[in-house]
Backbone bond lengths (Angstrom), bond angles and torsions (degrees), N, CA, C in turn:
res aa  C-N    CA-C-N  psi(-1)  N-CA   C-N-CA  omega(-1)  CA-C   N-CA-C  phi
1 X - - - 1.443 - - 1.531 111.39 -
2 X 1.088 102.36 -36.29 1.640 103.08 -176.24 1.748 119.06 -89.29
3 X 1.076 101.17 -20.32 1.531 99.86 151.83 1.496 114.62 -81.81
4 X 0.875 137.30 -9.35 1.961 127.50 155.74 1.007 82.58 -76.02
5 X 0.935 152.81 -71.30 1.748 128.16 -135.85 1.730 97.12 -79.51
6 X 1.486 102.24 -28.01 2.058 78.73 179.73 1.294 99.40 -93.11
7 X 1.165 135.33 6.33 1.962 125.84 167.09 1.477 90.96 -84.04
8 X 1.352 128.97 -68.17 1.391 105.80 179.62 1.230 118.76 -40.39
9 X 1.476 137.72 -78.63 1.125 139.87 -173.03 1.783 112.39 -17.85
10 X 1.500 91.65 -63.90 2.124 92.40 170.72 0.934 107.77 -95.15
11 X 1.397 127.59 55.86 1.138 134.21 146.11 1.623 103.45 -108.16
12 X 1.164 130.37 -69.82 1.193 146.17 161.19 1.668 110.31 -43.87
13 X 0.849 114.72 -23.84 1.669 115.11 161.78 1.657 113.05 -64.88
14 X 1.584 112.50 -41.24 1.418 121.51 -171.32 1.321 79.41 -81.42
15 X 1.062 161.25 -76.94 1.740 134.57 -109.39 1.742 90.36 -108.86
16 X 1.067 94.61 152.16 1.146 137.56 174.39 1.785 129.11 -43.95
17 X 1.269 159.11 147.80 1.161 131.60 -152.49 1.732 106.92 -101.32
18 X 1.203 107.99 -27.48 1.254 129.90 -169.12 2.290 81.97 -79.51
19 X 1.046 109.55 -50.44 1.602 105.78 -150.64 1.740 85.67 -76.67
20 X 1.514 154.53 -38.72 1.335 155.78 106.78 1.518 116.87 27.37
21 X 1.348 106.20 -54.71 1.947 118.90 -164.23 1.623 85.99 -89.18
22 X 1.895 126.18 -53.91 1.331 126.62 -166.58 1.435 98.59 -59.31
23 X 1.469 121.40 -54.09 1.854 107.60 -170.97 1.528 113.46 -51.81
24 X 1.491 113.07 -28.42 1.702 115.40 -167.48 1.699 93.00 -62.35
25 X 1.178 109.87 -62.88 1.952 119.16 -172.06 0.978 88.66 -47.85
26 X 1.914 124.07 -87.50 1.427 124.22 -162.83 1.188 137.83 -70.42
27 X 1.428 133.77 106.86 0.869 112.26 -152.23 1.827 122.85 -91.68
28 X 1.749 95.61 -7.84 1.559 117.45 -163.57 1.892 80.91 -91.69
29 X 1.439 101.52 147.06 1.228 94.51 177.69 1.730 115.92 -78.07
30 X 0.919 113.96 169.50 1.850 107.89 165.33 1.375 109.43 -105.40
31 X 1.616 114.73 140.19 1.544 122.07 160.68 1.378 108.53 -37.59
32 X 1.245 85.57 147.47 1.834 106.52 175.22 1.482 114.91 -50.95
33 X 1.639 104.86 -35.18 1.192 98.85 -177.01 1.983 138.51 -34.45
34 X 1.230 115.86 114.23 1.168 84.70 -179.26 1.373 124.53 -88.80
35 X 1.538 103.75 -27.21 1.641 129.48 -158.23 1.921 96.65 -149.66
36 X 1.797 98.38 125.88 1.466 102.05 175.63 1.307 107.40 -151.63
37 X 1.471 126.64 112.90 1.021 125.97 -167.49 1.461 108.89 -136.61
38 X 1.253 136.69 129.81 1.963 136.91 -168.66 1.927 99.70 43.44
39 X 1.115 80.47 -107.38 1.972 98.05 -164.40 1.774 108.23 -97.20
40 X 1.250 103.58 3.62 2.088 117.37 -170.54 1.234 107.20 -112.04
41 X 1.631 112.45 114.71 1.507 101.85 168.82 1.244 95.68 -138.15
42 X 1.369 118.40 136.08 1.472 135.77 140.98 1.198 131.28 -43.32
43 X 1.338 127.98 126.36 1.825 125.19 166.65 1.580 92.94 -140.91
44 X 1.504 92.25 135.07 1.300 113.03 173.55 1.877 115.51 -89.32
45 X 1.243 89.78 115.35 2.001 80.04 -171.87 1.584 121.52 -104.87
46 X 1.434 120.87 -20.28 2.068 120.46 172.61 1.395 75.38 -132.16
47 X 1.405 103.94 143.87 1.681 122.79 156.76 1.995 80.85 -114.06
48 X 0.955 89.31 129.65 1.822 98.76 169.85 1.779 113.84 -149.50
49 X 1.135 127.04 166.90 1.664 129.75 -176.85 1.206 111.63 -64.69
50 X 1.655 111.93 -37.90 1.564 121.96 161.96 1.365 109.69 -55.32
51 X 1.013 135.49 -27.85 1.562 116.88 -148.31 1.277 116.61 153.85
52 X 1.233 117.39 -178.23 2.218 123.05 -179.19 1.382 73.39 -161.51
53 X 1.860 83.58 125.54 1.688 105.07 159.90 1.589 98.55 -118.44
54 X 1.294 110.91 155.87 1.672 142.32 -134.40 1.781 97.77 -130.58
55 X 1.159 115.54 126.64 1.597 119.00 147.61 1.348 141.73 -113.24
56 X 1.267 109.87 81.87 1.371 122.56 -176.55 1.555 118.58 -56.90
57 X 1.668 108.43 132.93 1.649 106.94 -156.20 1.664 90.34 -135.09
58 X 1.225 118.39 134.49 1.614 121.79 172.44 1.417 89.96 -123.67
59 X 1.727 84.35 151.02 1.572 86.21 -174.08 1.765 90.22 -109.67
60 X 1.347 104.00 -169.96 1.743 96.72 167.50 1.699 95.66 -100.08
61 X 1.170 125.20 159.60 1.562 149.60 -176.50 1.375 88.37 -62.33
62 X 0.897 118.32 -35.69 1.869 111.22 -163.13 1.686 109.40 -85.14
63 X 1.188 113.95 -32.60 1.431 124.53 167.06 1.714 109.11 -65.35
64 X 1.502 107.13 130.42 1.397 106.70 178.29 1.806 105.20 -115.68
65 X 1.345 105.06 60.20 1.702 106.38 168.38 1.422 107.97 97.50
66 X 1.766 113.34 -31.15 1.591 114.76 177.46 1.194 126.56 -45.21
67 X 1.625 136.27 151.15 1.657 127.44 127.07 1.488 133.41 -42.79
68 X 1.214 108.70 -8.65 1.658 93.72 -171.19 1.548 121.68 -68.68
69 X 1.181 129.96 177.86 1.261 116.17 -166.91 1.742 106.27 -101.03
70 X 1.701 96.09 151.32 1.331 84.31 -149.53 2.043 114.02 -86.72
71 X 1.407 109.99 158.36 1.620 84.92 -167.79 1.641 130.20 -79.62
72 X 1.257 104.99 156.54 1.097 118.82 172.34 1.532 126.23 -66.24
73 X 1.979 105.09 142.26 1.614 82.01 -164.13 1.599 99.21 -89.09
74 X 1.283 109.42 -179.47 1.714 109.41 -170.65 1.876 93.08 -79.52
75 X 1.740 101.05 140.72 1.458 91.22 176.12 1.530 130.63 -92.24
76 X 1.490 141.39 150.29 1.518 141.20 -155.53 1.470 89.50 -37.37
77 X 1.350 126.91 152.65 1.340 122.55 143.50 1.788 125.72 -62.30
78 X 1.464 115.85 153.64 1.196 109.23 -155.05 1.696 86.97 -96.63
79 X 1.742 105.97 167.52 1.619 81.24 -159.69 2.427 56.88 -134.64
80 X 1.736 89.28 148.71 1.506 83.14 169.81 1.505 122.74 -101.06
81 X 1.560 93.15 161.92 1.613 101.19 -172.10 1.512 115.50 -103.39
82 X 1.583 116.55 130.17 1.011 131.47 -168.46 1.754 102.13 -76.38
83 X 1.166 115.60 156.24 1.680 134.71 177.84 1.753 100.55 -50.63
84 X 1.392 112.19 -66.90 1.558 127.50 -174.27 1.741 98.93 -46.56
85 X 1.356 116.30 -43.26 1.154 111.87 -154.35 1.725 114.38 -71.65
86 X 1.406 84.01 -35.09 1.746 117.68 171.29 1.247 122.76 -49.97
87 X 1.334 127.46 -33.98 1.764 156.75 -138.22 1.843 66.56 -125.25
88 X 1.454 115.81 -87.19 1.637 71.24 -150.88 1.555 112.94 -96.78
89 X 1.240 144.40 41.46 1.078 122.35 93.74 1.770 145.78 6.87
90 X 1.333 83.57 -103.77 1.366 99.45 153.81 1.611 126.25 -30.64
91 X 1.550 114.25 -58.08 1.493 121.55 -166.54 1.815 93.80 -74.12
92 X 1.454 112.10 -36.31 2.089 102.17 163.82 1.441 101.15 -51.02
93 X 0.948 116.21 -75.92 1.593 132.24 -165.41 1.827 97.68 -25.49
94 X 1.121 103.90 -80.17 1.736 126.29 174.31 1.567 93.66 -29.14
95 X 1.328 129.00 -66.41 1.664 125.04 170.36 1.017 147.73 -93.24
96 X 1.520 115.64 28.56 1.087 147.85 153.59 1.870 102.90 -78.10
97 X 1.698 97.15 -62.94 1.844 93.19 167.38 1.107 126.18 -65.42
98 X 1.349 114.49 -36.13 1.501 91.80 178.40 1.505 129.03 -70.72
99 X 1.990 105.18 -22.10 1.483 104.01 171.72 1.373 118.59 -66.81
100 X 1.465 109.98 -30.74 1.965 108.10 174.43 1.660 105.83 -84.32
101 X 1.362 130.74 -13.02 1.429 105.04 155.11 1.811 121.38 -80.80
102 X 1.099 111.69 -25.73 1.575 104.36 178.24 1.670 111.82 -77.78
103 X 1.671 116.72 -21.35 1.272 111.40 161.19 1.374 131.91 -84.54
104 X 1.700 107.68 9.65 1.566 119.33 -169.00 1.981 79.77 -102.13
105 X 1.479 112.20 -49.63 1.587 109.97 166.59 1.251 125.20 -29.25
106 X 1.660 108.72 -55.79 1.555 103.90 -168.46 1.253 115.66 -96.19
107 X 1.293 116.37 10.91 1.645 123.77 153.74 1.232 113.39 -51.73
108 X 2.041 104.67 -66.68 1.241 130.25 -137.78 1.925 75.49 -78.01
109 X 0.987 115.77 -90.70 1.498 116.88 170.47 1.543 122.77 8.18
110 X 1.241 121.88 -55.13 1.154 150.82 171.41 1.483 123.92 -61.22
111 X 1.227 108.97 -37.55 1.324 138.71 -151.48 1.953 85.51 -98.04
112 X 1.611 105.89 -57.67 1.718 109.57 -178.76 1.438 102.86 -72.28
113 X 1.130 108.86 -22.69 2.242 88.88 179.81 1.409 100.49 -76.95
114 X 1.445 123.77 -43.60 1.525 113.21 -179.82 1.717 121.37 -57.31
115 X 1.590 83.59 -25.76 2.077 74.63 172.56 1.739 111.66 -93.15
116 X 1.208 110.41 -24.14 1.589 101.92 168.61 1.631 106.49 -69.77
117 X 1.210 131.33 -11.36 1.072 135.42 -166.37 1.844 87.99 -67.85
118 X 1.246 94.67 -70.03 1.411 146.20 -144.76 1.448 67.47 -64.99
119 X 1.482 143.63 -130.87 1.637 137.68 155.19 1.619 114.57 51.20
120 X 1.684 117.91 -60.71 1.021 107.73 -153.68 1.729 97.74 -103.68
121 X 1.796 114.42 -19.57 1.358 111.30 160.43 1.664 122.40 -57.12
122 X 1.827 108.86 -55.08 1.350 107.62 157.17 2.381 115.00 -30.75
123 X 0.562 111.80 -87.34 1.268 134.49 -173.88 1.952 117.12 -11.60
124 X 1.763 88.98 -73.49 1.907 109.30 132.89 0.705 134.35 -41.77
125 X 1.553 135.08 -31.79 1.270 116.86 149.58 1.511 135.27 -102.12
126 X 1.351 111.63 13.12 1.132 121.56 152.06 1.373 113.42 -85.05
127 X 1.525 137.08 -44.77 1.335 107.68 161.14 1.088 131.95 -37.82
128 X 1.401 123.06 -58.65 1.537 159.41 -177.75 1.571 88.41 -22.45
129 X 1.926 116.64 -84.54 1.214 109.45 160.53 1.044 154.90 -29.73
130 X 1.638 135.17 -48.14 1.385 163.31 129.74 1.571 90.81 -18.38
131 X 1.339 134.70 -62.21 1.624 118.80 -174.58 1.777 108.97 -72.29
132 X 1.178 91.18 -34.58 1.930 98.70 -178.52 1.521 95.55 -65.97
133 X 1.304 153.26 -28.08 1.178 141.59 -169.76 1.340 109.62 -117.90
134 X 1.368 124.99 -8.28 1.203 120.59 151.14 1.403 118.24 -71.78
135 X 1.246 132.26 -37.22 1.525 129.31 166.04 0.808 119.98 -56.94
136 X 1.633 127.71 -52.22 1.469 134.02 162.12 1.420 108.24 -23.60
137 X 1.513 103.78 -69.36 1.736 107.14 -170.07 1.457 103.07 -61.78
138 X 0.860 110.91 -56.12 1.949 106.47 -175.93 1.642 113.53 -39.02
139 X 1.421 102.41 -52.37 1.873 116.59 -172.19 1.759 94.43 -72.45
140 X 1.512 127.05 -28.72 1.491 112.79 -170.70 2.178 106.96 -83.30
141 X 1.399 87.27 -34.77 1.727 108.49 176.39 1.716 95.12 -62.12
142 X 1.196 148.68 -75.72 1.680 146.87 156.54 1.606 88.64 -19.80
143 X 1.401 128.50 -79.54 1.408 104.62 -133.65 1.678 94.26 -74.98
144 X 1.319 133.43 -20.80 1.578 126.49 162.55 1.779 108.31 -34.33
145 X 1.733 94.20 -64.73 1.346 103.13 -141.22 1.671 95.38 -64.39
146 X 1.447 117.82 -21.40 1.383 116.03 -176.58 1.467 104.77 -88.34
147 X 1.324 147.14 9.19 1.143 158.78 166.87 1.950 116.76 -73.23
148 X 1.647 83.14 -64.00 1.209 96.36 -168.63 1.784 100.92 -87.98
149 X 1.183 124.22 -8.13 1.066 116.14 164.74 1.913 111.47 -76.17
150 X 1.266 117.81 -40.44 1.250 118.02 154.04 1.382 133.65 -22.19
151 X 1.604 101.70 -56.51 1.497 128.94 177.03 1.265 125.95 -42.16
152 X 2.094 94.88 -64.64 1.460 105.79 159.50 1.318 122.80 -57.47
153 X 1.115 135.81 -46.51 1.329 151.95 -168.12 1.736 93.07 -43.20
154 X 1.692 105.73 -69.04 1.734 128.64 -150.87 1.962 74.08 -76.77
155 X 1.060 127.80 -56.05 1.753 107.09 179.21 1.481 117.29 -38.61
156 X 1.553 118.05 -75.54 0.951 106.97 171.55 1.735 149.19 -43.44
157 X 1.077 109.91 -27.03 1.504 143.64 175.39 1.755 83.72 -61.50
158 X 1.366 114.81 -62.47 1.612 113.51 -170.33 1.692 107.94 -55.20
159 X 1.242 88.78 -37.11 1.715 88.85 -158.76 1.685 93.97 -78.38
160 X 1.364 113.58 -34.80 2.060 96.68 176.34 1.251 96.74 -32.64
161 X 1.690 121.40 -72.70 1.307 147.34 -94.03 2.024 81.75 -86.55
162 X 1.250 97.61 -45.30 1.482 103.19 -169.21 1.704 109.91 -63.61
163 X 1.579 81.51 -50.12 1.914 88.25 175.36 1.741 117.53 -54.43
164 X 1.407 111.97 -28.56 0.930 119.82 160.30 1.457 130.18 -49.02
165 X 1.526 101.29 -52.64 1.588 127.92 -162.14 1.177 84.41 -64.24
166 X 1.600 125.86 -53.10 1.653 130.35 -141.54 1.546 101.86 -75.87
167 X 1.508 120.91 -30.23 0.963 146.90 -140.65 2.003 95.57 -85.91
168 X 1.376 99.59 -43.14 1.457 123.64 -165.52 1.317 93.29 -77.54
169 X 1.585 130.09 -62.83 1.095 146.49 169.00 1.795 124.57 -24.50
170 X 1.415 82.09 -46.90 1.640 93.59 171.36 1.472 127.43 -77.27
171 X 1.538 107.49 -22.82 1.280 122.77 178.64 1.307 114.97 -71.30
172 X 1.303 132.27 -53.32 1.297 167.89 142.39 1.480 107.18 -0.34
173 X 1.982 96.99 -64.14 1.180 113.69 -177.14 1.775 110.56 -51.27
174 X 1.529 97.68 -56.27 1.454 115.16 -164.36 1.598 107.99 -57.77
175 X 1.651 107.60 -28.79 1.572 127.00 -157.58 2.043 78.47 -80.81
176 X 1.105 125.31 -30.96 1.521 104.49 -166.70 1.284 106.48 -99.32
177 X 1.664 113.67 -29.80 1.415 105.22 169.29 1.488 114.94 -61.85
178 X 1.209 138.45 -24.19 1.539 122.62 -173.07 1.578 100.37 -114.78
179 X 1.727 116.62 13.90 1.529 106.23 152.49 2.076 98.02 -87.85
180 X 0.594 133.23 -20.90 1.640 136.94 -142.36 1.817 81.10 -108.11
181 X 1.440 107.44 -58.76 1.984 79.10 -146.13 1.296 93.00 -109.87
Protein backbone atom coordinates (compact mmCIF):
# COMPACT_ATOMS: atom_id res chain seq x y z
CA UNK A 1 0.00 0.00 0.00
CA UNK A 2 2.59 2.35 0.73
CA UNK A 3 4.44 2.00 -2.28
CA UNK A 4 1.18 3.19 -4.36
CA UNK A 5 1.02 6.00 -2.47
CA UNK A 6 4.88 6.79 -3.05
CA UNK A 7 4.52 5.89 -7.01
CA UNK A 8 1.70 8.20 -6.98
CA UNK A 9 3.25 10.79 -5.01
CA UNK A 10 6.36 10.78 -7.87
CA UNK A 11 4.18 10.49 -10.10
CA UNK A 12 2.41 13.69 -9.43
CA UNK A 13 5.72 15.24 -8.59
CA UNK A 14 6.70 14.64 -12.45
CA UNK A 15 3.59 16.12 -14.08
CA UNK A 16 2.96 19.29 -14.37
CA UNK A 17 0.25 21.55 -12.52
CA UNK A 18 -1.79 22.57 -15.35
CA UNK A 19 -1.45 18.61 -16.78
CA UNK A 20 -2.77 17.57 -12.69
CA UNK A 21 -6.05 20.09 -12.96
CA UNK A 22 -6.56 18.51 -16.97
CA UNK A 23 -6.55 14.67 -15.59
CA UNK A 24 -9.17 15.82 -12.70
CA UNK A 25 -11.77 17.22 -15.77
CA UNK A 26 -10.51 14.64 -18.28
CA UNK A 27 -10.90 11.72 -17.52
CA UNK A 28 -9.93 9.67 -20.97
CA UNK A 29 -6.35 10.15 -21.25
CA UNK A 30 -4.97 12.26 -24.32
CA UNK A 31 -2.35 10.98 -26.95
CA UNK A 32 1.03 11.87 -26.38
CA UNK A 33 0.82 13.91 -29.11
CA UNK A 34 1.81 17.24 -28.33
CA UNK A 35 2.19 19.12 -31.69
CA UNK A 36 0.94 17.68 -35.32
CA UNK A 37 1.07 19.51 -38.19
CA UNK A 38 1.17 17.97 -42.33
CA UNK A 39 3.84 15.06 -42.07
CA UNK A 40 5.48 16.51 -38.22
CA UNK A 41 4.37 15.29 -35.07
CA UNK A 42 5.61 15.79 -31.71
CA UNK A 43 5.43 13.23 -28.70
CA UNK A 44 6.49 14.12 -25.52
CA UNK A 45 8.24 11.03 -23.82
CA UNK A 46 10.01 11.84 -19.70
CA UNK A 47 8.60 15.02 -18.20
CA UNK A 48 11.40 15.00 -15.38
CA UNK A 49 12.93 18.16 -13.00
CA UNK A 50 15.88 17.92 -15.38
CA UNK A 51 14.09 18.35 -18.38
CA UNK A 52 11.33 16.73 -21.18
CA UNK A 53 12.85 14.92 -23.97
CA UNK A 54 10.73 15.07 -27.28
CA UNK A 55 10.25 12.56 -30.30
CA UNK A 56 10.09 14.05 -33.41
CA UNK A 57 8.34 11.76 -36.17
CA UNK A 58 8.05 12.71 -40.08
CA UNK A 59 5.96 10.86 -41.88
CA UNK A 60 6.54 10.51 -45.77
CA UNK A 61 3.86 12.90 -47.77
CA UNK A 62 2.58 9.83 -49.34
CA UNK A 63 1.48 8.17 -46.09
CA UNK A 64 -1.91 9.50 -44.91
CA UNK A 65 -1.62 8.72 -40.93
CA UNK A 66 -1.55 4.72 -41.69
CA UNK A 67 0.80 1.76 -40.40
CA UNK A 68 1.37 0.19 -43.53
CA UNK A 69 4.74 -0.11 -44.69
CA UNK A 70 5.95 2.54 -46.52
CA UNK A 71 6.68 2.07 -50.45
CA UNK A 72 9.49 1.17 -52.08
CA UNK A 73 11.04 3.20 -54.79
CA UNK A 74 11.20 1.24 -58.18
CA UNK A 75 14.95 0.16 -58.62
CA UNK A 76 17.42 1.76 -61.75
CA UNK A 77 16.96 -0.69 -64.45
CA UNK A 78 19.84 -3.07 -64.80
CA UNK A 79 21.57 -2.28 -68.02
CA UNK A 80 23.85 -5.57 -69.26
CA UNK A 81 27.47 -6.00 -69.29
CA UNK A 82 29.31 -6.94 -72.24
CA UNK A 83 32.52 -9.59 -71.99
CA UNK A 84 35.07 -6.65 -73.43
CA UNK A 85 33.75 -4.42 -70.89
CA UNK A 86 34.46 -6.97 -68.11
CA UNK A 87 38.24 -7.71 -69.31
CA UNK A 88 38.88 -4.24 -68.85
CA UNK A 89 37.45 -3.72 -65.86
CA UNK A 90 39.21 -6.22 -64.57
CA UNK A 91 42.63 -5.27 -66.50
CA UNK A 92 41.96 -1.46 -64.19
CA UNK A 93 41.35 -3.55 -61.30
CA UNK A 94 44.72 -5.75 -62.05
CA UNK A 95 46.44 -1.97 -62.18
CA UNK A 96 45.07 -0.39 -59.72
CA UNK A 97 46.88 -3.52 -57.58
CA UNK A 98 49.66 -3.66 -58.97
CA UNK A 99 50.21 0.27 -58.62
CA UNK A 100 49.35 -0.04 -54.67
CA UNK A 101 51.61 -3.10 -54.42
CA UNK A 102 54.73 -1.48 -56.03
CA UNK A 103 53.89 1.66 -53.86
CA UNK A 104 53.45 -0.60 -50.67
CA UNK A 105 57.30 -1.76 -52.22
CA UNK A 106 58.72 1.58 -52.31
CA UNK A 107 57.71 2.38 -48.87
CA UNK A 108 58.93 -0.87 -47.49
CA UNK A 109 62.20 -0.30 -49.63
CA UNK A 110 62.49 3.08 -48.46
CA UNK A 111 61.65 2.46 -45.12
CA UNK A 112 65.04 -0.38 -45.12
CA UNK A 113 67.56 2.20 -46.67
CA UNK A 114 66.62 4.66 -43.90
CA UNK A 115 67.40 2.03 -41.28
CA UNK A 116 70.62 0.82 -42.96
CA UNK A 117 71.16 4.40 -43.21
CA UNK A 118 70.39 4.82 -39.72
CA UNK A 119 72.80 1.34 -38.88
CA UNK A 120 75.72 2.50 -40.66
CA UNK A 121 75.64 6.25 -38.99
CA UNK A 122 75.20 4.35 -35.56
CA UNK A 123 78.31 2.18 -36.45
CA UNK A 124 80.69 5.48 -37.37
CA UNK A 125 80.09 6.65 -34.60
CA UNK A 126 80.75 3.99 -32.58
CA UNK A 127 84.04 3.57 -34.11
CA UNK A 128 84.57 7.26 -34.00
CA UNK A 129 84.33 6.68 -30.11
CA UNK A 130 86.18 3.33 -29.69
CA UNK A 131 89.24 5.44 -31.43
CA UNK A 132 88.48 8.59 -29.13
CA UNK A 133 88.83 6.26 -26.08
CA UNK A 134 91.39 4.31 -27.28
CA UNK A 135 93.69 7.39 -27.44
CA UNK A 136 92.50 8.54 -24.28
CA UNK A 137 93.65 5.19 -22.80
CA UNK A 138 96.90 5.08 -24.70
CA UNK A 139 97.79 9.08 -23.82
CA UNK A 140 96.48 8.27 -19.92
CA UNK A 141 98.68 4.65 -19.95
CA UNK A 142 102.04 7.24 -21.28
CA UNK A 143 101.10 9.80 -18.84
CA UNK A 144 101.13 6.82 -15.88
CA UNK A 145 104.05 5.21 -17.31
CA UNK A 146 105.90 8.67 -17.36
CA UNK A 147 104.76 9.33 -13.78
CA UNK A 148 105.79 6.39 -12.22
CA UNK A 149 108.85 6.33 -14.09
CA UNK A 150 109.44 9.77 -12.42
CA UNK A 151 108.77 8.12 -9.08
CA UNK A 152 111.46 5.63 -9.52
CA UNK A 153 113.74 8.01 -10.92
CA UNK A 154 112.95 10.87 -7.71
CA UNK A 155 113.34 7.34 -5.36
CA UNK A 156 116.39 6.55 -6.51
CA UNK A 157 117.92 10.06 -6.68
CA UNK A 158 116.85 9.81 -2.72
CA UNK A 159 118.48 6.71 -2.12
CA UNK A 160 122.12 8.02 -3.87
CA UNK A 161 121.72 11.07 -1.83
CA UNK A 162 121.45 9.03 1.49
CA UNK A 163 124.05 6.47 0.36
CA UNK A 164 125.94 9.34 -0.12
CA UNK A 165 125.01 11.02 3.22
CA UNK A 166 125.80 7.55 4.95
CA UNK A 167 128.82 7.32 3.05
CA UNK A 168 130.15 10.89 4.39
CA UNK A 169 128.96 9.94 7.78
CA UNK A 170 131.16 7.05 7.94
CA UNK A 171 134.13 8.91 6.93
CA UNK A 172 133.73 11.49 9.48
CA UNK A 173 133.19 8.77 11.88
CA UNK A 174 136.53 7.04 10.98
CA UNK A 175 138.17 10.78 10.52
CA UNK A 176 137.35 11.19 14.52
CA UNK A 177 138.09 7.83 15.54
CA UNK A 178 141.79 8.01 14.37
CA UNK A 179 141.91 11.86 15.46
CA UNK A 180 140.79 10.67 19.19
CA UNK A 181 142.43 7.21 19.75
Amino acid sequence: MTSIVSAYTDKIKEMSMLSLLCSCFYTQPHPNSLYQYGDLEVKGLNKRVSGQSFEVILKCPNQSGDKSQPQLLPSPPKREVSLEELQKRLEAAEERRKSQEMLVLKQLAEKREHVQEVLHKAREENDIFSKKTEEKLIQKMEVIKENREAHLNALKQRLREKEIHAAEVRRNKELQADLSG
